[in-house]
FILUMMAR-825238 format. One line per 4 residues: number of its first residue (from 0); their letters; for each residue x, y, z of C-alpha. Coordinates in pm, whole numbers, plus 50000, padded with zeros to 5 digits. Layout:
# FILUMMAR-825238
NUM	a	X Y Z; ...
***
This chain:
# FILUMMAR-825238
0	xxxx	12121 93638 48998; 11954 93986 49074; 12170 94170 48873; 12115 93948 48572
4	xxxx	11756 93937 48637; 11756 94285 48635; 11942 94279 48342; 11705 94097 48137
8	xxxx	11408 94232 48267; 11553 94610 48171; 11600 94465 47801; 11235 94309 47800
12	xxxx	11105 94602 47893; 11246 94857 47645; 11208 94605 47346; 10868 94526 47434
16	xxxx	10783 94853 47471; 10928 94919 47130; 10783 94632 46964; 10416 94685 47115
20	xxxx	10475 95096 47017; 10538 94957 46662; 10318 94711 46672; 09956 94796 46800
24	xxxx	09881 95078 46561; 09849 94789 46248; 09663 94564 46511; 09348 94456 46262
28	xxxx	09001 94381 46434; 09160 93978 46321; 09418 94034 46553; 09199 94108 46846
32	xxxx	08976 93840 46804; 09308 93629 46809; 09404 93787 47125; 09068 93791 47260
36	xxxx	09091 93395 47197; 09419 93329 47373; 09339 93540 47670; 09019 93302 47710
40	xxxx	09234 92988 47684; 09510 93120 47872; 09263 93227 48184; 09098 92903 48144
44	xxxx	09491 92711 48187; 09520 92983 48466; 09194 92877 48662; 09305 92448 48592
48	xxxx	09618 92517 48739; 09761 92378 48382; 10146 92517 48369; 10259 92401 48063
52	xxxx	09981 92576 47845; 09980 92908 48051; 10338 92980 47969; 10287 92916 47570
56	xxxx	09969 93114 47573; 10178 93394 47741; 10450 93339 47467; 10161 93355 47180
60	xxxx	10009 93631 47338; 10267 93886 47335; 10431 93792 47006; 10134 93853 46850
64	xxxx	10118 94208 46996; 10425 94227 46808; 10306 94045 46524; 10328 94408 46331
68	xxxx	10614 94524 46459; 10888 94464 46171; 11146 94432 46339; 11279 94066 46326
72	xxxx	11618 94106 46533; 11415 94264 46858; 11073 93992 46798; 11351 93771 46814
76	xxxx	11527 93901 47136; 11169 93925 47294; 11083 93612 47200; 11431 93446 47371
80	xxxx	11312 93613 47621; 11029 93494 47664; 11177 93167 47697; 11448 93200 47868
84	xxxx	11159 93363 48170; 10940 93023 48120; 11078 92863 48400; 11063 93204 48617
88	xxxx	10751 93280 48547; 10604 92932 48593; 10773 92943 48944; 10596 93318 49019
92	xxxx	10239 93179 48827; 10265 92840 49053; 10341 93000 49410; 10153 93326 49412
96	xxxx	09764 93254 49376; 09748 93668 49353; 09964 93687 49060; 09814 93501 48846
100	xxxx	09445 93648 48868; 09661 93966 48814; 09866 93839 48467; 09482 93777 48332
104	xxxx	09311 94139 48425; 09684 94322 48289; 09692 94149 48002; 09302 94268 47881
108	xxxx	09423 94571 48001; 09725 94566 47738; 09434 94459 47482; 09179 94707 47605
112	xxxx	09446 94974 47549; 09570 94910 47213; 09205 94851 47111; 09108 95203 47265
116	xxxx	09433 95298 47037; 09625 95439 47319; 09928 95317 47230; 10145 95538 47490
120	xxxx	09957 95395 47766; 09986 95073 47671; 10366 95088 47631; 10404 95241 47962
124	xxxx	10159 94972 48087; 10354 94707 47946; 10655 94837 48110; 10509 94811 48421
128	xxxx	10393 94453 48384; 10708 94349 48290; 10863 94535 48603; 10580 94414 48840
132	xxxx	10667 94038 48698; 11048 94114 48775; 10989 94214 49145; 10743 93927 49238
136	xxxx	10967 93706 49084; 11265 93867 49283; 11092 93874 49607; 10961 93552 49559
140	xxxx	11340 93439 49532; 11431 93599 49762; 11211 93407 50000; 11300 93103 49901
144	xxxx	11675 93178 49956; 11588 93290 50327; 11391 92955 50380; 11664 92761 50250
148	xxxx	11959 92972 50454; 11724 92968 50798; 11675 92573 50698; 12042 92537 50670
152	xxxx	12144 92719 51002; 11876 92534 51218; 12004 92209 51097; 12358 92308 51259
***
């Protein structure tokens, strides 16, 4: 599971990172007032607790920081990607109160960036994100696999 995890989150990273490199510097003043939208609703899911919406606002959110990217075959990987994390991420979003006040301040600070047109730092932010997502997720896990085991052994 780790190594897979791993896996994925390696590919996320470099294609978002490629995409959002791509991507931001064609971002219109339209586009932020888009994202400046979906991080409101997606805050607002955040704060009701409302898991279904916070994972498509997430979706919508990044793909359209890649919405200039031109590059259909990696939007597409991303966007598998995407789903195939829903179900992660709504496990990390639902169990750590701390992680998801922190999803809503890094993403404005992906927006902020690419606003302020530094598009480095926001690639090597994004990177980070992604990472910081995969090792939450992983500890997280791992938890749950040592509450299960301990479970397991008591009950012998």
């Amino acid at each position: 599971m780790q190594r897979r995890s791993k896996n994925s989150s390696t590919c996320a990273s470099f294609s978002s990172r490629f995409l959002l490199e791509r991507s931001a510097p064609h971002l219109a003043p339209a586009d932020f007032e888009k994202l400046d939208k979906i991080l409101d609703r997606y805050e607002t899911s955040i704060d009701k607790l409302d898991i279904d919406r916070w994972n498509d606002l997430n979706s919508e959110f990044h793909m359209l920081l890649y919405t200039h990217a031109r590059s259909p075959r990696i939007t597409s990987t991303v966007q598998n990607l995407l789903g195939e994390c829903d179900r992660h991420t709504r496990i990390q979003l639902s169990n750590i109160t701390g992680d998801r006040a922190r999803a809503v301040r890094e993403h404005k600070e992906l927006v902020r960036l690419c606003r302020e047109r530094r598009f480095a730092e926001a690639a090597d932010f994004m990177r980070m994100h992604i990472d910081r997502i995969r090792v939450g997720l992983m500890a997280l896990l791992h938890l749950d696999q040592t509450d299960a085991t301990e479970a397991t052994v008591g009950e012998q």
